[in-house]
KEMAR-744166 format. One record per residue (C-alpha): residue number from 1; x, y, z. Coordinates in steps of 0.2 Angstrom, whole numbers, plus 5000, padded with zeros to 4 digits. Layout:
BEGIN
{lolo->NUM, east->X, north->Y, up->Z}
...
# end
This chain:
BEGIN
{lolo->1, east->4956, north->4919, up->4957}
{lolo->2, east->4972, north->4919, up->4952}
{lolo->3, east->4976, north->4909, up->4934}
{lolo->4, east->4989, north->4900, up->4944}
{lolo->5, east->4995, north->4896, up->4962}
{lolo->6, east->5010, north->4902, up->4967}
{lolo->7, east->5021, north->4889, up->4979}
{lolo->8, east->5016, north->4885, up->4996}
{lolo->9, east->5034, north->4896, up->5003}
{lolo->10, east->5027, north->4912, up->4992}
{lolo->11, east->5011, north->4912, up->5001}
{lolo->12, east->5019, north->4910, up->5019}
{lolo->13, east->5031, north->4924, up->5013}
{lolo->14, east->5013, north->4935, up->5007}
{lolo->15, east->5004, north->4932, up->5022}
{lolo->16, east->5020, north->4935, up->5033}
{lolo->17, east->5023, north->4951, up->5024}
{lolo->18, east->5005, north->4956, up->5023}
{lolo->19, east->5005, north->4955, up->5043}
{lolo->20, east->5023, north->4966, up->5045}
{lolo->21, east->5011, north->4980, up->5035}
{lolo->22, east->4999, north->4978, up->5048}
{lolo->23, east->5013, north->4980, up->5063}
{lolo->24, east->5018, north->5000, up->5050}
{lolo->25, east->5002, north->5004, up->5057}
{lolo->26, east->5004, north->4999, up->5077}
{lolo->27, east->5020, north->5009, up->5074}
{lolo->28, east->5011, north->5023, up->5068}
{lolo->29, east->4998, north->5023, up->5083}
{lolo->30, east->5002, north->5019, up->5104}
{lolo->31, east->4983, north->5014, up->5103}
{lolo->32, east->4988, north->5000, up->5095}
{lolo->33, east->4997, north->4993, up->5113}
{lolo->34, east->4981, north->4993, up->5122}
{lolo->35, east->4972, north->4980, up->5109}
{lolo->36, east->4969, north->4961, up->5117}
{lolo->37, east->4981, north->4952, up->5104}
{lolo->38, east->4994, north->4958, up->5095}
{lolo->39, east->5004, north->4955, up->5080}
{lolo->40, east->5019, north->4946, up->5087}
{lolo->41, east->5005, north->4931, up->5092}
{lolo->42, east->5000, north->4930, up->5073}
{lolo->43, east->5018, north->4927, up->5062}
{lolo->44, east->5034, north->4923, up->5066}
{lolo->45, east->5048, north->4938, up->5064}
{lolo->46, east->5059, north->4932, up->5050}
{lolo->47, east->5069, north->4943, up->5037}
{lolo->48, east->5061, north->4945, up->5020}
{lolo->49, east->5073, north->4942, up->5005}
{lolo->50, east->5073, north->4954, up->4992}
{lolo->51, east->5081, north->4952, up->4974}
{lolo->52, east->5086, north->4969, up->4962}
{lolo->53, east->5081, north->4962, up->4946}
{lolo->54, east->5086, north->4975, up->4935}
{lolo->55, east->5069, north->4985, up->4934}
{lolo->56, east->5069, north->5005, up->4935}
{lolo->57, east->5069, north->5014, up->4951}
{lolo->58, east->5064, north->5030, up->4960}
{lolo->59, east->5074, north->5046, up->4960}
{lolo->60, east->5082, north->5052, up->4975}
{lolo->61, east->5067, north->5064, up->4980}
{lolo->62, east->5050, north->5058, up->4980}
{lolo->63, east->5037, north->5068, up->4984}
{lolo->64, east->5018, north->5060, up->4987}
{lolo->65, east->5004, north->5067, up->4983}
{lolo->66, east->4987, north->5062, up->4989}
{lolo->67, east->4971, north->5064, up->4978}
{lolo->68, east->4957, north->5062, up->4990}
{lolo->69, east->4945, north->5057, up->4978}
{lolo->70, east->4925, north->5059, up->4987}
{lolo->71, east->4922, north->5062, up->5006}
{lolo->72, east->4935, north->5061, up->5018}
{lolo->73, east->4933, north->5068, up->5037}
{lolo->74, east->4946, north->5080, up->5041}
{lolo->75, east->4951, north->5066, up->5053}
{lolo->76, east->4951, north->5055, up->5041}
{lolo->77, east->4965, north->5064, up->5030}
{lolo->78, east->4976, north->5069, up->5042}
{lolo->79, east->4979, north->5051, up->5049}
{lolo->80, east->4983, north->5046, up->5029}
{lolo->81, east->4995, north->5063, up->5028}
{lolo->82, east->5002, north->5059, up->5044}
{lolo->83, east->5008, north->5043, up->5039}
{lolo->84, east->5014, north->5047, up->5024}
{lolo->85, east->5026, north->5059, up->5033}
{lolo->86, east->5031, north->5049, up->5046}
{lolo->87, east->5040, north->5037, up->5031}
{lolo->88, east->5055, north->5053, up->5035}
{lolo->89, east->5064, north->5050, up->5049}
{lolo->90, east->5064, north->5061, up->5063}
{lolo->91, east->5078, north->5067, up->5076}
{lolo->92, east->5073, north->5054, up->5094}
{lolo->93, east->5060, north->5046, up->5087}
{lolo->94, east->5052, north->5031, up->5095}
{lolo->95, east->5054, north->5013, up->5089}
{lolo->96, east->5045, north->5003, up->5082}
{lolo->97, east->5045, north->5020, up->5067}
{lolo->98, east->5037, north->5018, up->5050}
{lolo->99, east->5054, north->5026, up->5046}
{lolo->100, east->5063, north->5012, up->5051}
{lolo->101, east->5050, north->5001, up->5042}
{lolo->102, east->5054, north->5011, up->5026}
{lolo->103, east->5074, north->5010, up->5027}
{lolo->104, east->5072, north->4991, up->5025}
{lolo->105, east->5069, north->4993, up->5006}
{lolo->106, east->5087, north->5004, up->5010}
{lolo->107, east->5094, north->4983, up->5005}
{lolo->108, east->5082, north->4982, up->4989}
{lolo->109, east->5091, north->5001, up->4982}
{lolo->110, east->5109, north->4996, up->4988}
{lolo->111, east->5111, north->4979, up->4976}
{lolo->112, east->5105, north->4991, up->4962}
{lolo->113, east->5116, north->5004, up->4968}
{lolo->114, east->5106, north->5017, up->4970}
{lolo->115, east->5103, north->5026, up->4986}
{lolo->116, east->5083, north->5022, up->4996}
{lolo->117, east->5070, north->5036, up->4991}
{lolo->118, east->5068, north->5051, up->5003}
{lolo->119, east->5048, north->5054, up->5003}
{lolo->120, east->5041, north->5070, up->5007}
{lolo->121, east->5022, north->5072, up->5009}
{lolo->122, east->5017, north->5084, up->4995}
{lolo->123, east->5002, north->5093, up->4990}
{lolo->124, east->4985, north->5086, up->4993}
{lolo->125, east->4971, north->5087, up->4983}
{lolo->126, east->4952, north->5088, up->4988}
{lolo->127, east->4938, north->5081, up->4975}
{lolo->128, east->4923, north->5080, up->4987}
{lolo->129, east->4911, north->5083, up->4970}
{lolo->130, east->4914, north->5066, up->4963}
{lolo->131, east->4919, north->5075, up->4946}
{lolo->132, east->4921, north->5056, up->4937}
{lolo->133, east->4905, north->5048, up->4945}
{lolo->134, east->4905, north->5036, up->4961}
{lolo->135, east->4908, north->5021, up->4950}
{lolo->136, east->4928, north->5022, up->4942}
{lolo->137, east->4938, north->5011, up->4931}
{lolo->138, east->4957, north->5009, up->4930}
{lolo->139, east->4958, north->5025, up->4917}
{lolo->140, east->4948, north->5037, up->4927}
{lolo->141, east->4962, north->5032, up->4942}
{lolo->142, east->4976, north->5035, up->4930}
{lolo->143, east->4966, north->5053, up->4925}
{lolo->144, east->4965, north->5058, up->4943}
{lolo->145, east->4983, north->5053, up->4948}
{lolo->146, east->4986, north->5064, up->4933}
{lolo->147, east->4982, north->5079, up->4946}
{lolo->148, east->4997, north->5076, up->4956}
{lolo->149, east->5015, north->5082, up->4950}
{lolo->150, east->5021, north->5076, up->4933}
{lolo->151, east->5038, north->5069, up->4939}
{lolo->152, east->5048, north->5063, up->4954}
{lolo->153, east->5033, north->5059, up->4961}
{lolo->154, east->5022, north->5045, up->4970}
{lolo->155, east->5003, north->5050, up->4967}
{lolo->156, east->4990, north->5044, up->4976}
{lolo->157, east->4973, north->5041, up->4974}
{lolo->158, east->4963, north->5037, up->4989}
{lolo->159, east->4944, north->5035, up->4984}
{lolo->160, east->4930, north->5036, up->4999}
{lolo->161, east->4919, north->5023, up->5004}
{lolo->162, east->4904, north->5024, up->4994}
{lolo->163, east->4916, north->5025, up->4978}
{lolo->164, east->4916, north->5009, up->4966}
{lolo->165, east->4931, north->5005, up->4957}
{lolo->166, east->4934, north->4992, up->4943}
{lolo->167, east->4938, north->4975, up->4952}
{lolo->168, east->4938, north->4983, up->4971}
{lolo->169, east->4933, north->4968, up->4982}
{lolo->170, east->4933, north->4957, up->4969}
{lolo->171, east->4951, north->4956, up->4964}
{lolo->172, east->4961, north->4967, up->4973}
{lolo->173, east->4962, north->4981, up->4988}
{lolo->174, east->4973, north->4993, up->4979}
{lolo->175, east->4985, north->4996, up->4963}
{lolo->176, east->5001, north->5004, up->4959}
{lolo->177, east->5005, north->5010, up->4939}
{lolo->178, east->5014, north->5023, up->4929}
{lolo->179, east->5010, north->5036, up->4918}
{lolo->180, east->5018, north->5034, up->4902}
{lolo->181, east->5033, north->5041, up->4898}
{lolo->182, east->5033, north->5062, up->4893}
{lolo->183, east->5040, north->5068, up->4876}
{lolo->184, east->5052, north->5077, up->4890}
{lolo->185, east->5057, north->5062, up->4901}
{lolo->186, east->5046, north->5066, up->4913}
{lolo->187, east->5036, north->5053, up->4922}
{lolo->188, east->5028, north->5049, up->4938}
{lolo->189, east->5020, north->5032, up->4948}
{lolo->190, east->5003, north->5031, up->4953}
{lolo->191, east->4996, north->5023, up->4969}
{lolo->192, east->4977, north->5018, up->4972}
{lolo->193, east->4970, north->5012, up->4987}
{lolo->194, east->4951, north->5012, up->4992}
{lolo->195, east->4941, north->5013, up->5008}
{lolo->196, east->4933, north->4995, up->5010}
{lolo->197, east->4925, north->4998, up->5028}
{lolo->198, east->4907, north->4998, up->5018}
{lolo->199, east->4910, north->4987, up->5004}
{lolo->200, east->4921, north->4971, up->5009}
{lolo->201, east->4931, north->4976, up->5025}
{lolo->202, east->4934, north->4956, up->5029}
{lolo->203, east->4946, north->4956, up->5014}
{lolo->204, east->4954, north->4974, up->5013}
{lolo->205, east->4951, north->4979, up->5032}
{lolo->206, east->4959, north->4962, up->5039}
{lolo->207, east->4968, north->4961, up->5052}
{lolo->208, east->4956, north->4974, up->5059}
{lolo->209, east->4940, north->4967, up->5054}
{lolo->210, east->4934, north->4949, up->5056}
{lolo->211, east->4940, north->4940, up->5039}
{lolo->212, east->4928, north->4935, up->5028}
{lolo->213, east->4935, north->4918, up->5025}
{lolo->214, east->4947, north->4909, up->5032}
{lolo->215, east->4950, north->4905, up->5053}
{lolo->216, east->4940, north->4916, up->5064}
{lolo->217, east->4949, north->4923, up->5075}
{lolo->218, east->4945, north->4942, up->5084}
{lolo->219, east->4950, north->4957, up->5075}
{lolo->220, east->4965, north->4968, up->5080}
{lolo->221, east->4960, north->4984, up->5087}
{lolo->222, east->4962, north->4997, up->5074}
{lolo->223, east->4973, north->5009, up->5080}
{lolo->224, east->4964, north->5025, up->5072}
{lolo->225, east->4947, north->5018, up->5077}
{lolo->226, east->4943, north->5018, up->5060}
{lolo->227, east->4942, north->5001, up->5053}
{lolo->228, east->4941, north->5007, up->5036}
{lolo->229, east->4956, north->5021, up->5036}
{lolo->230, east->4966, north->5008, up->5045}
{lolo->231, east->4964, north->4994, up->5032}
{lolo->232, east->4967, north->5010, up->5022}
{lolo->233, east->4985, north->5012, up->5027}
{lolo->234, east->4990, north->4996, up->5028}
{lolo->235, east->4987, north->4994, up->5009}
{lolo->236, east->4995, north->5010, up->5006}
{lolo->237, east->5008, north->5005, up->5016}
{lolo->238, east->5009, north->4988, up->5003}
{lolo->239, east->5007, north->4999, up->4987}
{lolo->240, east->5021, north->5010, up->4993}
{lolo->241, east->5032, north->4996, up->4994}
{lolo->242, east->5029, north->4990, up->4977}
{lolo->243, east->5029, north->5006, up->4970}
{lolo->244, east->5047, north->5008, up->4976}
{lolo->245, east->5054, north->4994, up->4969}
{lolo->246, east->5046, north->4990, up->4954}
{lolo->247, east->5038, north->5009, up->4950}
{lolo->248, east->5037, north->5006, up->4931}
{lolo->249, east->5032, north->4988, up->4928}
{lolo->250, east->5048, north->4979, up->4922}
{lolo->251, east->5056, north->4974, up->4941}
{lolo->252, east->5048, north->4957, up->4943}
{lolo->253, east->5058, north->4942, up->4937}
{lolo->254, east->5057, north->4936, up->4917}
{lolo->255, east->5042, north->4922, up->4920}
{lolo->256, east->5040, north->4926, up->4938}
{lolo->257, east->5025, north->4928, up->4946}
{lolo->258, east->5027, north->4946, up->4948}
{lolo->259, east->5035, north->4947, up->4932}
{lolo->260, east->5029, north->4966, up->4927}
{lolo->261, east->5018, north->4967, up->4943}
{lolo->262, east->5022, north->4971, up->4961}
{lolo->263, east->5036, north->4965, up->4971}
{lolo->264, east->5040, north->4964, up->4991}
{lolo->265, east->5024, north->4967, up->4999}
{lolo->266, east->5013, north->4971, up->4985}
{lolo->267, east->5001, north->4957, up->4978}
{lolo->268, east->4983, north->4955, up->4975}
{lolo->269, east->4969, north->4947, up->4984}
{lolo->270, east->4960, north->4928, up->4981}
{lolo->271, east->4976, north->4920, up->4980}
{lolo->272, east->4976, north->4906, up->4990}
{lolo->273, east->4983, north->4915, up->5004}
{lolo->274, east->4981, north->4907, up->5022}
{lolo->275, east->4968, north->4916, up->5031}
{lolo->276, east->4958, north->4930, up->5022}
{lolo->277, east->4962, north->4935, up->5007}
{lolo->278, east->4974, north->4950, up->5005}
{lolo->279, east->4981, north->4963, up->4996}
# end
């Protein structure tokens, strides 16, 4: 549980940003129209506000990197790399985009003065031999972001189901960090998000799995048929938002609730967020 409970308008805000995550992923898939409910019947549409606060951001050109860290289907990875590209815009495409979902941070980086981060999916790394165990604490995710590149770069760690990590399910569905800073300025962000379909998919799966606390009303359909991989995205989708506009840990407001920790989109479970809890 959180040491303190942010106001009442913070957690409609979370729960209404956690549920616009979710629509990234209908944008990503058609399957999504054929589900019984959709998103529009769960939150109101409203504009988020987002506030610069003086924090370091990303370079113009961002590549991401995904370390798939354990047992990933081929299908599996090329739903996560296909989002991950479809953040670049592409010549007629469709809307609702995931591009167009990404140019909305385009307001965060213009009060900063700085222009919105182009990513590219980079280089993908396989570690199917469990090489730090199946049971992983916050350095061994810092190590294995490590394997990504050293600078102008978002790295990923995407760790399989039956992989452990320190406060998964219990605190949180995902992270965002830095390394630290490089004797030659060089330094890149860090993402880790976890497969929760076999360990707690009612709190990192949700909308697409029945919520382990809260209201229960039927799942969305997810929209890759894979419950865990879905839940998967959306959390990426959260981390990669908060790795945009707070990469290094100083973006929050001084005394804030995010003061140091992730901003627009990015926030960990068992808050007292309506419904189940969320990332």
């Amino acid at each position: 549980m959180a040491s303190s409970s942010p106001s009442t308008s913070l957690l409609a805000k979370a729960a209404h940003c956690f549920l616009l995550l979710a629509l990234v992923v209908a944008a990503f898939s058609f399957q999504f129209s054929h589900g019984g409910r959709t998103l529009a019947a769960l939150v109101e549409q409203q504009p988020l506000g987002m506030t610069y606060h003086k924090g370091a951001l990303l370079p113009r050109d961002v590549s991401v990197n995904l370390i798939f860290y354990g047992k990933f289907t081929a299908v599996q990875r090329a739903v996560l790399s296909d989002f991950v590209a479809s953040l670049s815009p592409e010549k007629n495409s469709l809307e609702p985009s995931v591009a167009a979902w990404w140019k909305t941070l385009a307001k965060y980086y213009a009060t900063s003065k700085s222009p919105l981060p182009k990513l590219a999916l980079g280089k993908q790394v396989l570690d199917e031999s469990y090489s730090l165990g199946k049971s992983l604490r916050d350095a061994d995710l810092a190590k294995l972001a490590a394997r990504g590149a050293a600078r102008a770069a978002i790295n990923v760690v995407l760790t399989a189901a039956d992989v452990a990590v320190e406060r998964f399910c219990m605190s949180r569905c995902g992270s965002h960090g830095a390394s630290p800073a490089a004797s030659g300025g060089g330094r890149f962000a860090y993402i880790w998000v976890g497969d929760s379909a076999t360990q707690c998919p009612g709190q990192c799966a949700w909308p697409f799995h029945q919520p382990m606390y809260g209201p229960q009303t039927p799942p969305l359909l997810a929209p890759n048929g894979d419950v865990g991989v879905d839940g998967l995205v959306v959390n990426l989708a959260s981390m990669l938002a908060g790795a945009a506009t707070n990469p290094f840990g100083d973006g929050g407001p001084a005394g804030g609730p995010f003061d140091g920790g992730e901003l627009q989109c990015a926030w960990e479970p068992w808050e007292e967020v309506p419904g189940p809890s969320v990332v």
